[in-house]
VEXMI-994731 format. One record per residue (C-alpha): residue number from 1; residue in three letters; x, y, z. Coordinates in steps of 0.2 Angstrom, whole numbers, always signed. Example, Ala and Ser with C-alpha at 12.3 -4.5 7.8 and 13.67 -1.06 7.14 Angstrom:
residues 2
1; ALA; +62; -22; +39;
2; SER; +68; -5; +36;
//
This chain:
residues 351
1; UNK; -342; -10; +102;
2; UNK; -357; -19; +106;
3; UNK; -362; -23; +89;
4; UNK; -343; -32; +88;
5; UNK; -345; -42; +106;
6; UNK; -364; -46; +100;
7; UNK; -352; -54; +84;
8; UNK; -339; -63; +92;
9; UNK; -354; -71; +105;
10; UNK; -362; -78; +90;
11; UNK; -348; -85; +80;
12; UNK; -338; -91; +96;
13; UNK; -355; -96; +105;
14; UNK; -353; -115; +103;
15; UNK; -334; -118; +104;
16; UNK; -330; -104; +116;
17; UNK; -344; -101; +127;
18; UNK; -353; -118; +127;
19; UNK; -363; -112; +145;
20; UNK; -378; -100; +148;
21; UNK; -390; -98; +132;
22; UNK; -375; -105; +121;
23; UNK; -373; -122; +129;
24; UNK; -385; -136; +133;
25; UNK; -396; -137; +147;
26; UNK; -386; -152; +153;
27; UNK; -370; -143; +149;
28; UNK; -378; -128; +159;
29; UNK; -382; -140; +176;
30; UNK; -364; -148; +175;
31; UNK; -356; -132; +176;
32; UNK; -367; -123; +189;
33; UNK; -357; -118; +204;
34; UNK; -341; -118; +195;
35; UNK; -330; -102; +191;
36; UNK; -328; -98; +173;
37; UNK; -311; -93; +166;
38; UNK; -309; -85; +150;
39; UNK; -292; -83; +144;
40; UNK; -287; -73; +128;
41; UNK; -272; -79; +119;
42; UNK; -257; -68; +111;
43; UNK; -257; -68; +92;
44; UNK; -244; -83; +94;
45; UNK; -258; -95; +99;
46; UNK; -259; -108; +113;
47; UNK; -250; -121; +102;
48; UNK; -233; -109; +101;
49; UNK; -225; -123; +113;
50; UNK; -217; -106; +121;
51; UNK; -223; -93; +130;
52; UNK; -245; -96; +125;
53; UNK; -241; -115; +129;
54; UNK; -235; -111; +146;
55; UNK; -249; -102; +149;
56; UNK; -262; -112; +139;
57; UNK; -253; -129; +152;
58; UNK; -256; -119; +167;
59; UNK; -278; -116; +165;
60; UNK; -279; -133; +159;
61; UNK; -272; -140; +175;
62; UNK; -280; -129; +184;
63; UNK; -298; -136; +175;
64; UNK; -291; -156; +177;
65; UNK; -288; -152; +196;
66; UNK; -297; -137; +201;
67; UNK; -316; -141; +192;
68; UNK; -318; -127; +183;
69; UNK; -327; -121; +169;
70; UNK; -313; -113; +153;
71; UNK; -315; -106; +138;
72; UNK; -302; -99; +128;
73; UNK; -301; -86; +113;
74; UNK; -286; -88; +99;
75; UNK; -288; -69; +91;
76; UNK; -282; -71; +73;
77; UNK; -278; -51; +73;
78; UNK; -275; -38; +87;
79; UNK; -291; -30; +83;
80; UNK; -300; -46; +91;
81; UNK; -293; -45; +106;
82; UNK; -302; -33; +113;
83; UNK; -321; -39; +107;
84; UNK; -316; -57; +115;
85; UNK; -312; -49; +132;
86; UNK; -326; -40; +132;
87; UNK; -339; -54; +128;
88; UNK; -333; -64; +142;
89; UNK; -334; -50; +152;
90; UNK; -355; -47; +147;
91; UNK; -356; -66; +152;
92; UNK; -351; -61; +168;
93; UNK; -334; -74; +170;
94; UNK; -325; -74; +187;
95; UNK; -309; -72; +179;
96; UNK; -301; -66; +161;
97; UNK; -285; -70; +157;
98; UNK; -274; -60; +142;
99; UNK; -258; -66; +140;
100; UNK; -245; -56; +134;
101; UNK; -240; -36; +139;
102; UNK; -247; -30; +120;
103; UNK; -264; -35; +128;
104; UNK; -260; -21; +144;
105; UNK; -271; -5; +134;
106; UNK; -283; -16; +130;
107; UNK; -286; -26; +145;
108; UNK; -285; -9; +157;
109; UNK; -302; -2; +145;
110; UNK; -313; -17; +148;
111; UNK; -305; -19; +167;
112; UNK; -312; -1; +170;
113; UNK; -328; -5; +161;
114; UNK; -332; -19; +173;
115; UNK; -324; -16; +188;
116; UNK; -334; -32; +197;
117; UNK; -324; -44; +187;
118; UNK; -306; -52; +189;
119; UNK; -295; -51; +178;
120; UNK; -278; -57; +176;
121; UNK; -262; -51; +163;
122; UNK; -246; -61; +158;
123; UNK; -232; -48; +156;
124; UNK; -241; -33; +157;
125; UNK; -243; -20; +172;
126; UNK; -261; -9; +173;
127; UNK; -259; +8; +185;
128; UNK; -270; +20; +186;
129; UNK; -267; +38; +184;
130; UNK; -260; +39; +201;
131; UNK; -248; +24; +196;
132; UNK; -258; +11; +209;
133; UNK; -263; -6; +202;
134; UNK; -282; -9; +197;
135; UNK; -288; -19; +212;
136; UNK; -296; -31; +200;
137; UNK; -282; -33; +189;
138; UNK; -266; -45; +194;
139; UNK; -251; -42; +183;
140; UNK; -242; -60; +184;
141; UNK; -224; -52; +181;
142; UNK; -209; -61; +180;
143; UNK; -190; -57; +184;
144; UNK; -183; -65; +167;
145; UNK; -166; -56; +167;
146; UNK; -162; -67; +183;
147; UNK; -166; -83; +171;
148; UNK; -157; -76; +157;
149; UNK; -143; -75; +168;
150; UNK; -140; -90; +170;
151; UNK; -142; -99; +153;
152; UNK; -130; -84; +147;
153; UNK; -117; -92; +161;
154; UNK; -120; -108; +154;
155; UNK; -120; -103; +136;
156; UNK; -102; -95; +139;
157; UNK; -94; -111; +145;
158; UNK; -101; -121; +130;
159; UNK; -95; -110; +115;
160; UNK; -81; -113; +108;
161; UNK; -79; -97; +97;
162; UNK; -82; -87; +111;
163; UNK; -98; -79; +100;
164; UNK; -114; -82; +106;
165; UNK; -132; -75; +97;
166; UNK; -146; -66; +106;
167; UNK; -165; -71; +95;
168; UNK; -177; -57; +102;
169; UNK; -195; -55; +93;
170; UNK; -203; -39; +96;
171; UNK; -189; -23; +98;
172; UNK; -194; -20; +117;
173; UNK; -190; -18; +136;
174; UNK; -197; -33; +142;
175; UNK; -188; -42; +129;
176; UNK; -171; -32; +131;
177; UNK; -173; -38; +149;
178; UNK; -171; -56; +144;
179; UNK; -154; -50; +132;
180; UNK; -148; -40; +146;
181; UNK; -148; -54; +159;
182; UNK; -139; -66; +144;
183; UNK; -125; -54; +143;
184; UNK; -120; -51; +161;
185; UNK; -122; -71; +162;
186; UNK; -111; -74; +150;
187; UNK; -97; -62; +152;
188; UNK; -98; -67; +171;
189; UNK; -87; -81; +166;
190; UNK; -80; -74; +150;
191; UNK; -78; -55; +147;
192; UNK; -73; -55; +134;
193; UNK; -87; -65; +125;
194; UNK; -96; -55; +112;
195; UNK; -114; -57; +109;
196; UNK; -123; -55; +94;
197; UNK; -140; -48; +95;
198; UNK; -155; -46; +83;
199; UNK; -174; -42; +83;
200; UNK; -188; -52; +74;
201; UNK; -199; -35; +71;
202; UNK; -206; -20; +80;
203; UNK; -223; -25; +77;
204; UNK; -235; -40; +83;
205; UNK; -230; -50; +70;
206; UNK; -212; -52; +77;
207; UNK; -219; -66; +87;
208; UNK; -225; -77; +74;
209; UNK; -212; -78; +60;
210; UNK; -201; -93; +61;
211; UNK; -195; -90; +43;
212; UNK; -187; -72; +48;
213; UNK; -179; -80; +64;
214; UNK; -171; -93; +55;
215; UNK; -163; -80; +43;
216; UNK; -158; -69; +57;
217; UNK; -151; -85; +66;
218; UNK; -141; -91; +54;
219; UNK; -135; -75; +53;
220; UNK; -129; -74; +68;
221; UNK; -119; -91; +66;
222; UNK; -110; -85; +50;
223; UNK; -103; -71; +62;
224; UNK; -96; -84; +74;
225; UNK; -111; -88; +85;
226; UNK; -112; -107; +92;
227; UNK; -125; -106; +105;
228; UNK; -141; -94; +103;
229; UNK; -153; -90; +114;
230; UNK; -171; -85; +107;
231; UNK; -184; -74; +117;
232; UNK; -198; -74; +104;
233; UNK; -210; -84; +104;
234; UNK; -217; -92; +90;
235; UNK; -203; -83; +77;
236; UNK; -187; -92; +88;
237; UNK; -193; -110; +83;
238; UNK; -185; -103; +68;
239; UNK; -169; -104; +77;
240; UNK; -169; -122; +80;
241; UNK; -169; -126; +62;
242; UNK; -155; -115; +60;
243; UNK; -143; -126; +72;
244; UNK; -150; -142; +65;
245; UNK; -144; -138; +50;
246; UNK; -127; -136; +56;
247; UNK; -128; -156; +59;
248; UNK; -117; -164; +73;
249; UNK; -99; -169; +74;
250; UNK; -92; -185; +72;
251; UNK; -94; -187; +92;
252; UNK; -112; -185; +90;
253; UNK; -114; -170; +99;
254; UNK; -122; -154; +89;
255; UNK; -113; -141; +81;
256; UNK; -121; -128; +87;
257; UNK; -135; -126; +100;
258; UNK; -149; -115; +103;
259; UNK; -157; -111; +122;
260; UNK; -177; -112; +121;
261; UNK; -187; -99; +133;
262; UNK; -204; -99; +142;
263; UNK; -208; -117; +142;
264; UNK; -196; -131; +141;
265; UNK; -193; -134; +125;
266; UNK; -176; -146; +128;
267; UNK; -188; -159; +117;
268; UNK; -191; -150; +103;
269; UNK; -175; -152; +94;
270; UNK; -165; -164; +107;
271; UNK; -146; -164; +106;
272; UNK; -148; -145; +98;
273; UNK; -156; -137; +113;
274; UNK; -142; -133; +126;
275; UNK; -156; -130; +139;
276; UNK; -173; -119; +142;
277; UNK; -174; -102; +151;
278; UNK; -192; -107; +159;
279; UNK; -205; -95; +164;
280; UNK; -217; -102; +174;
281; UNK; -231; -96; +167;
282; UNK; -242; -111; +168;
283; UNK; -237; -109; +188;
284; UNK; -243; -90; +188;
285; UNK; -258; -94; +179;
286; UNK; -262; -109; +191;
287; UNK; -262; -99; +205;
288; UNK; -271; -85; +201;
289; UNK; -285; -96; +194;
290; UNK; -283; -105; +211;
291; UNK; -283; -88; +221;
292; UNK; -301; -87; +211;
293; UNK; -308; -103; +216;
294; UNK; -307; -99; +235;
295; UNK; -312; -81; +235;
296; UNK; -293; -74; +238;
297; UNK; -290; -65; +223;
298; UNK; -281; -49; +224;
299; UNK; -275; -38; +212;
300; UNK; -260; -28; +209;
301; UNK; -241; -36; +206;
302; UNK; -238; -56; +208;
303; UNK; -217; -55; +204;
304; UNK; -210; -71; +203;
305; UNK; -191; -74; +200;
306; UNK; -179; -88; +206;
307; UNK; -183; -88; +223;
308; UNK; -199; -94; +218;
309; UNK; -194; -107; +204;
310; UNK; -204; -91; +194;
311; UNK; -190; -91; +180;
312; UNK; -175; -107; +179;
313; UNK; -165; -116; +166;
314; UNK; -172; -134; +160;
315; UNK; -162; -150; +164;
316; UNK; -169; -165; +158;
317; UNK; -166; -180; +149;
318; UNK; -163; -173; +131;
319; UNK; -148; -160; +138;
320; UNK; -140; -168; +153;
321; UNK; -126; -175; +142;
322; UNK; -123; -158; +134;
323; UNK; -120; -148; +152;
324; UNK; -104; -154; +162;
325; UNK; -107; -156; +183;
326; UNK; -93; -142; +183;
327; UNK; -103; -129; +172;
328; UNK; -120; -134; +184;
329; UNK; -110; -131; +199;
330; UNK; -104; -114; +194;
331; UNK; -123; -110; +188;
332; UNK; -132; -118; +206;
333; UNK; -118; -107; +214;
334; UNK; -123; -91; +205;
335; UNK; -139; -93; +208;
336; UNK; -139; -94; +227;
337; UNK; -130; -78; +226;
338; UNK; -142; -69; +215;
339; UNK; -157; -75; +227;
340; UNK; -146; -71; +242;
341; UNK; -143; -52; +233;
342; UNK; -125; -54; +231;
343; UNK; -127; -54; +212;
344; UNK; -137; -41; +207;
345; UNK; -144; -43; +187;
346; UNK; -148; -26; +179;
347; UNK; -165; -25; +175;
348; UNK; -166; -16; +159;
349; UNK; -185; -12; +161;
350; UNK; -179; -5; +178;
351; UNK; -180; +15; +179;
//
């Protein structure tokens, strides 16, 4: 293992960890003093405009605002992950970010091998033995079936067959949560809707292949679907290509529609994209770097759900003529009752 973080410090050393012996000496008195955050991407990459994005927005902001020093790691395989973690960890970084529950195993080796350092994990949860949280590990979890409730309320009274399409990548619970939450939305104000559901893939590849999610997509429209919703990743942009090329009718408006998740992506395709089921990721990420910054970091579970704006559905300018004042009303209303606990969404990951 040594000899593989000896590798990834020497091929990285100038793009990734341009301070200590790899970085000038003026690039070395510039950024002493400063924190040093490392984060370490999912196989997606930071340019996924989904869930890496968000995150990717969130330490950026966090280095424009908070003065920091970041470096970030794009692992072509699963197999790099690991070697990446542990290289910012030998030079010694105040906080290591992974993103994405695949990275929990991993990150829980190299959290127990240098139990001095923060570390932080997107999606994923790391007990001990004894089922308590590493106390420098902070699992940034989200409650996404609350989000996914919503844009299934709003999918429901949009379609017009009365069919609606579930997108997931990888075949598991956290992803099932999302397709839970999209159901009970849906048949909240339609029960008798019928929702299509597919997975990209079991494996990490799921996340990243758009030409499968446009096949499983279109799919799901031949069997009536008009609005989808995609949890995954990179693979769901596959999705948007398959509503576009149902066209629009001669009102203008799109045929059929696809719901974006993680960031907003309203503006990727606009007047195909009903809305976004956000995660605020970027905000999770923000604050934890923040936390950092002023000695107040903690580990353990940092749950953020609709009270917190931690998950929400996107309004903006590309989609505000596609969504009726009616259908929001009946969302804003739903929502106040989920906070309040009159609602309560199943949790599929729940025990």
């Amino acid at each position: 293992m040594k000899i593989k973080v000896l590798f990834i410090l020497l091929i990285l050393c100038p793009v990734v960890f341009a301070v200590s012996s790899c970085g000038t000496s003026t690039e070395a008195t510039a950024d002493k003093g400063k924190i040093k955050v490392g984060i370490v991407f999912d196989i997606g990459g930071k340019n996924d405009r989904s869930f890496n994005a968000a995150a990717w927005e969130g330490v950026r902001r966090a280095e424009r605002e908070l003065d920091i020093v970041l470096r970030d790691v794009e692992p072509g395989n699963p197999t790099s992950i690991e070697p990446a973690m542990r290289a910012f960890a030998e030079k010694n970084f105040d906080l290591i970010i992974g993103v994405g529950f695949a990275q929990s195993p991993i990150m829980e080796k190299v959290a127990r091998d240098y139990p001095n350092i923060n570390f932080a994990i997107v999606d994923g949860v790391i007990l001990d033995k004894e089922g308590n949280p590493f106390p420098n590990v902070a699992s940034l979890v989200f409650r996404e079936h609350e989000g996914s409730f919503l844009v299934g309320m709003i999918a429901a009274q949009k379609s017009k067959t009365g069919v609606l399409g579930f997108l997931g990548g990888m075949d598991i619970p956290l992803i099932h949560r999302f397709a839970k939450g999209y159901e009970e939305g849906a048949k909240s104000v339609n029960p008798s809707i019928r929702v299509v559901n597919n997975y990209v893939g079991v494996t990490d590849s799921a996340w990243n292949n758009p030409g499968k999610g446009k096949e499983l997509a279109l799919n799901q429209i031949d069997k009536g679907a008009d609005v989808i919703f995609t949890a995954a990743g990179n693979s769901g942009l596959g999705a948007f290509d398959a509503v576009e090329q149902y066209d629009r009718n001669p009102s203008g408006e799109a045929n059929k529609f696809v719901i974006g998740v993680d960031s907003n992506q309203n503006g990727v395709k606009p007047g195909f994209v009903l809305t976004s089921m956000v995660k605020r990721v970027d905000n999770a990420v923000y604050d934890v770097v923040k936390e950092v910054k002023e000695d107040k970091f903690k580990g353990g579970f940092h749950t953020f759900g609709l009270e917190k704006d931690g998950v929400a559905y996107a309004m903006d300018e590309n989609n505000k003529s596609l969504i009726s004042p009616e259908i929001l009303q009946t969302v804003e209303a739903a929502k106040g009752k989920i906070i309040g606990g009159e609602i309560k969404v199943t949790d599929a990951m729940a025990k």
